[in-house]
C-alpha positions in Angstrom: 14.4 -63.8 -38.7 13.2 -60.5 -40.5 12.9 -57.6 -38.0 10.5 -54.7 -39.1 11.9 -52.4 -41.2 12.7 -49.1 -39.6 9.7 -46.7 -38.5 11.7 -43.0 -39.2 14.9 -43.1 -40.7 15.1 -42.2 -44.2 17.7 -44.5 -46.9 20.9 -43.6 -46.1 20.2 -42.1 -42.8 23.1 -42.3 -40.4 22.0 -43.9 -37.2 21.7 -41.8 -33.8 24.3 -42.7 -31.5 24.8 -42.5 -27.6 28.2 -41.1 -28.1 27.6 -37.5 -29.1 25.5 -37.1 -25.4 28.4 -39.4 -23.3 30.8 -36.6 -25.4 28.8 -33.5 -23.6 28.7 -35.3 -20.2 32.3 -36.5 -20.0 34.1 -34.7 -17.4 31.2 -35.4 -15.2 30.9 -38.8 -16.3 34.8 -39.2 -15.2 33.7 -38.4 -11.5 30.5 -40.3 -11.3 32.6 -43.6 -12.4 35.7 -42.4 -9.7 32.4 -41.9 -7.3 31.3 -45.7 -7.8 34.9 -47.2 -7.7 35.2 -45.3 -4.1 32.0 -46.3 -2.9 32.2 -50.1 -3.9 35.1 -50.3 -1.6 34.9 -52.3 1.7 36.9 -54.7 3.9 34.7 -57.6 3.0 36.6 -58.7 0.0 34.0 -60.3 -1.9 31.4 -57.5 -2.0 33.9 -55.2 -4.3 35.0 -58.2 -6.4 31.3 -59.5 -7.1 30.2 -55.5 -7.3 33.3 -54.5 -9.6 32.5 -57.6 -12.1 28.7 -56.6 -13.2 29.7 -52.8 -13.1 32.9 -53.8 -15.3 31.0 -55.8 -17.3 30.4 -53.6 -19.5 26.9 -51.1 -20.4 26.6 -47.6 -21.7 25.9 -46.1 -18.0 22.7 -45.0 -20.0 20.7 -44.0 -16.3 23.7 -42.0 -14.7 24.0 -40.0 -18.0 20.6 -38.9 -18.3 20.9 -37.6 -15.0 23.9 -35.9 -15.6 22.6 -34.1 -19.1 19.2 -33.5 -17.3 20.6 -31.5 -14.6 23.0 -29.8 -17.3 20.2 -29.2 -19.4 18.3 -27.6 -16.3 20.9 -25.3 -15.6 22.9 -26.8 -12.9 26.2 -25.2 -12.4 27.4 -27.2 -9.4 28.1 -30.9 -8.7 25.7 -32.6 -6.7 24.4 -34.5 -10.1 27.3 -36.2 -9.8 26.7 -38.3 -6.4 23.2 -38.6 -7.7 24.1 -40.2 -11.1 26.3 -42.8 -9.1 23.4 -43.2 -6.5 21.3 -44.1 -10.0 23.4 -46.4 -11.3 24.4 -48.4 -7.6 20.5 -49.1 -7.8 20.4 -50.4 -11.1 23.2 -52.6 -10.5 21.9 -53.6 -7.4 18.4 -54.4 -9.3 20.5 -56.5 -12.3 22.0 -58.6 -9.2 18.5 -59.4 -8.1 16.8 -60.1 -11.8 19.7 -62.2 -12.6 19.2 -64.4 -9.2 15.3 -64.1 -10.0 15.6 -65.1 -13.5 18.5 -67.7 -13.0 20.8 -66.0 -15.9 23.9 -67.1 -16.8 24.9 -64.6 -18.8 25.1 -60.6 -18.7 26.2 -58.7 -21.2 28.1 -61.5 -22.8 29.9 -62.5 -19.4 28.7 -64.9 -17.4 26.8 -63.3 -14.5 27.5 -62.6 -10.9 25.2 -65.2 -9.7 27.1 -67.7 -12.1 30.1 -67.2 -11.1 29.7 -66.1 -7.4 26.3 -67.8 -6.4 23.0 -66.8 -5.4 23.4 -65.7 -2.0 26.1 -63.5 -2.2 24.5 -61.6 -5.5 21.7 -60.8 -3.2 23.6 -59.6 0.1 25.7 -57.1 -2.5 22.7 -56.2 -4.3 21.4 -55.2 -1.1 24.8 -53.4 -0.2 24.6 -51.4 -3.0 21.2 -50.4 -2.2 22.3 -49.4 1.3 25.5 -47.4 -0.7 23.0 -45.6 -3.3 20.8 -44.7 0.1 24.4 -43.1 1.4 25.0 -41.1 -1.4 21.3 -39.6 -1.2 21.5 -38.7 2.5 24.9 -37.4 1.7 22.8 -35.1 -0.7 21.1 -34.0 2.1 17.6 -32.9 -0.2 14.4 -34.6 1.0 12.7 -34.2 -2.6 15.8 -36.2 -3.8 15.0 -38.5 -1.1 11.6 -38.7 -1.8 11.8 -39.0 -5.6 14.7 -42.1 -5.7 13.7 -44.0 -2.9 10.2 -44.1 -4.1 11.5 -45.0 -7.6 13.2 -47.9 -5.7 10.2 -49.2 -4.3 8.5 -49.2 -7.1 11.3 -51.0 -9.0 10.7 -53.7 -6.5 6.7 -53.4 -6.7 7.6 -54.4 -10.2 9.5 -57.3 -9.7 7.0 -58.8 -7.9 4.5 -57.9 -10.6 6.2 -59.8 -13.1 6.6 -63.0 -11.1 2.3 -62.8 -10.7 2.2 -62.3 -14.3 5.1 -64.9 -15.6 3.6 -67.0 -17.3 0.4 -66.4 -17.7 -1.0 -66.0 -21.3 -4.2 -63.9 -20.0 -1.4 -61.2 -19.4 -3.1 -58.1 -20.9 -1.5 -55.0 -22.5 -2.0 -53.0 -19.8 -0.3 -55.2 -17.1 2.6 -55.6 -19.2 2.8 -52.1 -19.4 2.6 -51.2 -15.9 5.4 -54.2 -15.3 7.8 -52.5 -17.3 7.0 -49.2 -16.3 7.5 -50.1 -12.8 10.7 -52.5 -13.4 12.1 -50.4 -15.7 10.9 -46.5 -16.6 10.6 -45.9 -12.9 14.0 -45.7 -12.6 14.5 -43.8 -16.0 12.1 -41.1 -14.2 13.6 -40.3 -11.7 17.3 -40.2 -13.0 16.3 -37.6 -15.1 13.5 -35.7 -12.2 17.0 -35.1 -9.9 18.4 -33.0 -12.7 15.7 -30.5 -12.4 15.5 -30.6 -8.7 19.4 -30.5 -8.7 19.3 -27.5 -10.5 16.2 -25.9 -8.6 14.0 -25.7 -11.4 10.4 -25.6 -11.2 7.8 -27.6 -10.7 7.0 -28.1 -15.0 10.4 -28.6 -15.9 10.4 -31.5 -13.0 7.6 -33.0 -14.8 9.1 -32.6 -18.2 12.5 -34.4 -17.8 10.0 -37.3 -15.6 8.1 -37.8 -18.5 11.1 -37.7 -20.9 12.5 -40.6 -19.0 9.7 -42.4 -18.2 8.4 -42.1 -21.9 12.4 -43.4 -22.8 12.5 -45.8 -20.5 9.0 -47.7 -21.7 10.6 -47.4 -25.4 13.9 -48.9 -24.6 12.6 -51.8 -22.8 9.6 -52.6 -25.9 13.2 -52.4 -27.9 14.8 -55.0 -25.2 11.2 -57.3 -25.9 11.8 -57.3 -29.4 15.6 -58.0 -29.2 15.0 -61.3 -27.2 13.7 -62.8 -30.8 16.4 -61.2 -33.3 20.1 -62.5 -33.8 21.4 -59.5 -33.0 21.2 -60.9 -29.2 24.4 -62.9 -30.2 26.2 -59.3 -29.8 24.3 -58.5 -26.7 25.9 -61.8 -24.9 22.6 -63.5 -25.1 20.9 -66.5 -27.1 18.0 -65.9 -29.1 14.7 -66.6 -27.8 15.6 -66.5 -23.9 12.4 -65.1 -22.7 10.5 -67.7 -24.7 12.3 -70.1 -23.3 11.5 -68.6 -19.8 8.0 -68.3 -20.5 8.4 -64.4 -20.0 5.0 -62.4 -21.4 6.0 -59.4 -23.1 3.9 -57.5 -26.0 5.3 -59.4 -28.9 3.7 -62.9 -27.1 0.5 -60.8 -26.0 0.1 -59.5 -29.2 0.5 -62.8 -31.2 -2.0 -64.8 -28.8 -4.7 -62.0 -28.7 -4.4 -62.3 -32.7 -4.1 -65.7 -32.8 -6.4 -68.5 -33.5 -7.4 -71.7 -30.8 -4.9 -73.7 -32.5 -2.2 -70.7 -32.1 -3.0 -69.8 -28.9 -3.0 -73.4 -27.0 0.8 -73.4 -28.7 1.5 -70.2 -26.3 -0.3 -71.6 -23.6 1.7 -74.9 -23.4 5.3 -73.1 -24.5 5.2 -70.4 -22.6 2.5 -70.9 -19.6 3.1 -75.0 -19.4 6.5 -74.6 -20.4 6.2 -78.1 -22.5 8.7 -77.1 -24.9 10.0 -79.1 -27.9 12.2 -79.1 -30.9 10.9 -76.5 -33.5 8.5 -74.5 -31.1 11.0 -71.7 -31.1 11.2 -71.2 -35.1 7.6 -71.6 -35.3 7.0 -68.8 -32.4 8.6 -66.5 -34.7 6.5 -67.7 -37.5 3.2 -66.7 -35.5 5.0 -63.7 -34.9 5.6 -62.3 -38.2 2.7 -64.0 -39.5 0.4 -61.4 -36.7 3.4 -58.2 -37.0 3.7 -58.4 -33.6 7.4 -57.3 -33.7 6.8 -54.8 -36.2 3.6 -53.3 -33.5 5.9 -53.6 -30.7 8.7 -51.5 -32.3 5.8 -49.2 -33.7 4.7 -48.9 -29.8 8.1 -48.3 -29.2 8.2 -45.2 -31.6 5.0 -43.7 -30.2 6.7 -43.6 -26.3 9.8 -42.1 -28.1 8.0 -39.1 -29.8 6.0 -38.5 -26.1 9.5 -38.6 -25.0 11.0 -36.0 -27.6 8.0 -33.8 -27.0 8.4 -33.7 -23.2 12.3 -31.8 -23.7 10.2 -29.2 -25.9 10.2 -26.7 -22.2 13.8 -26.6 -22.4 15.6 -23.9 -25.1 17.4 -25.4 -28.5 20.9 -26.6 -27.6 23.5 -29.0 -28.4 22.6 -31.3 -25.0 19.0 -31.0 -25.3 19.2 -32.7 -29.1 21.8 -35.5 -28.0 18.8 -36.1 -25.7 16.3 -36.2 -28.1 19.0 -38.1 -30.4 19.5 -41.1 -27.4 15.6 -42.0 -28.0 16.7 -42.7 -31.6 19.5 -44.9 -30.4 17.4 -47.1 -27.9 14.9 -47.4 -30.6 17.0 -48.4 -33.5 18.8 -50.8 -31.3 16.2 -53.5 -33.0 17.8 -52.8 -36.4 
């Protein structure tokens, strides 16, 4: 299936890469993964094999990064980012154990998933013990605005889970719920890995808000990216099929977009796909047909593009240096990921 074409780059344009800010962040990102290889361990066997197997699975350890450039970038000369960024990423794990249970996935990141191989029940219980771990590391800390800013980011993680499940399937969905799903579920989290950096580095109260906005902002484009992913072949590289959260009945923008565009014919097709879940041979090709036919991938990477530049804009506080344009450069990379 045709994808939009892309929104910025010029012919020829080499693609922005995540490298060039893992590069900057590399010593430190040596001693956040020793951090979550220490902190994984227990005497109960199981909870470091099933916790070792989605953390070895694979990702770009995008959250714990940003927090370790975003305290950099602040100024901070010390290592408590370091902790932090592992205390990020034990709660993202710890959310992908739940979503997978929740969502009944097979498959992450090409393997098959935790819940797959080790059951329901135990993907919860260390989901939750990696929650408990990430809560360790912050009282380790020892700062109540670090505290306050990642355990309220963790609620609100969970305030979007629920969120979803009220809105799955539902083909009333509007734009605005969708958007306040994913920017609980999934920005939240973005927003605060990159707040600690500032507070880290005792920076004020605007350069807080700057690097919360920068990730929030990032964090709303990269999962818009992930929406319009779940309909292109390049899933195949991602370790997932094509059309998984039609198959789901998941409502993200692309679907919201197509059935507020579409006509009564159209839109009693999404409402028995994706709200009935009366599925049939063909109904995903022709999906993708009402798709293209209303640009709703092409507005959804578009949407994507405006969150980027609020993104971009948010770093403009912070002096011209290396770090602070790898930053601006990642926002490239999550959005060009649909290409």
């Amino acid at each position: 299936m045709a994808i939009a074409a892309n929104l910025r780059k010029e012919p020829g344009e080499k693609a922005k890469s995540f490298d060039s800010l893992v590069a900057l962040v590399q010593d430190d990102l040596e001693k956040v993964n020793r951090q979550i290889v220490e902190r994984m361990h227990s005497p109960v066997d199981l909870i470091p094999q099933l916790a070792g197997h989605i953390i070895a699975a694979g990702g770009k350890r995008l959250r714990p990064v940003l927090t370790l450039a975003s305290a950099r970038l602040a100024g901070h000369q010390g290592e408590r980012h370091v902790k932090l960024a592992a205390c990020v990423e034990f709660i993202h794990t710890a959310t992908l154990l739940h979503d997978d249970v929740v969502d009944e996935s097979e498959l992450r990141r090409g393997q098959a998933s935790a819940n797959a191989l080790f059951g329901n029940k135990p993907s919860v219980l260390v989901g939750d013990f990696l929650f408990s771990r990430s809560f360790e590391l912050m009282v380790e800390d020892g700062s109540l605005p670090v505290l306050a800013i990642l355990s309220r980011a963790s609620s609100i993680i969970s305030e979007g889970e629920v969120l979803q499940l009220i809105t799955a399937n539902d083909t009333e969905t509007t734009e605005e719920a969708y958007l306040e799903v994913i920017r609980s579920k999934t920005a939240a989290l973005f927003a605060a890995a990159c707040r600690i950096g500032a507070v880290v580095a005792d920076r004020p109260q605007a350069d807080e808000e700057a690097l919360d906005s920068y990730g929030l902002n990032l964090g709303i484009a990269f999962q818009l990216i992930d929406d319009v992913l779940d309909y292109s072949a390049k899933q195949a590289v991602l370790g997932k099929t094509v059309g998984d959260d039609f198959r789901e009945g998941k409502i993200t923008l692309p679907i919201i977009l197509a059935f507020r565009r579409g006509d009564d014919e159209e839109r009693e097709f999404w409402r028995r796909t994706v709200e009935r879940l009366e599925q049939q041979d063909g109904d995903l090709e022709h999906a993708f047909h009402l798709m293209e036919k209303h640009g709703t991938l092409n507005d959804t990477i578009a949407r994507a593009r405006e969150y980027g530049d609020l993104a971009v804009a948010a770093l403009d506080v912070f002096p011209d240096s290396p770090l602070k344009q790898a930053m601006a450069d990642v926002v490239d990379f999550c959005i060009e990921r649909a290409y």
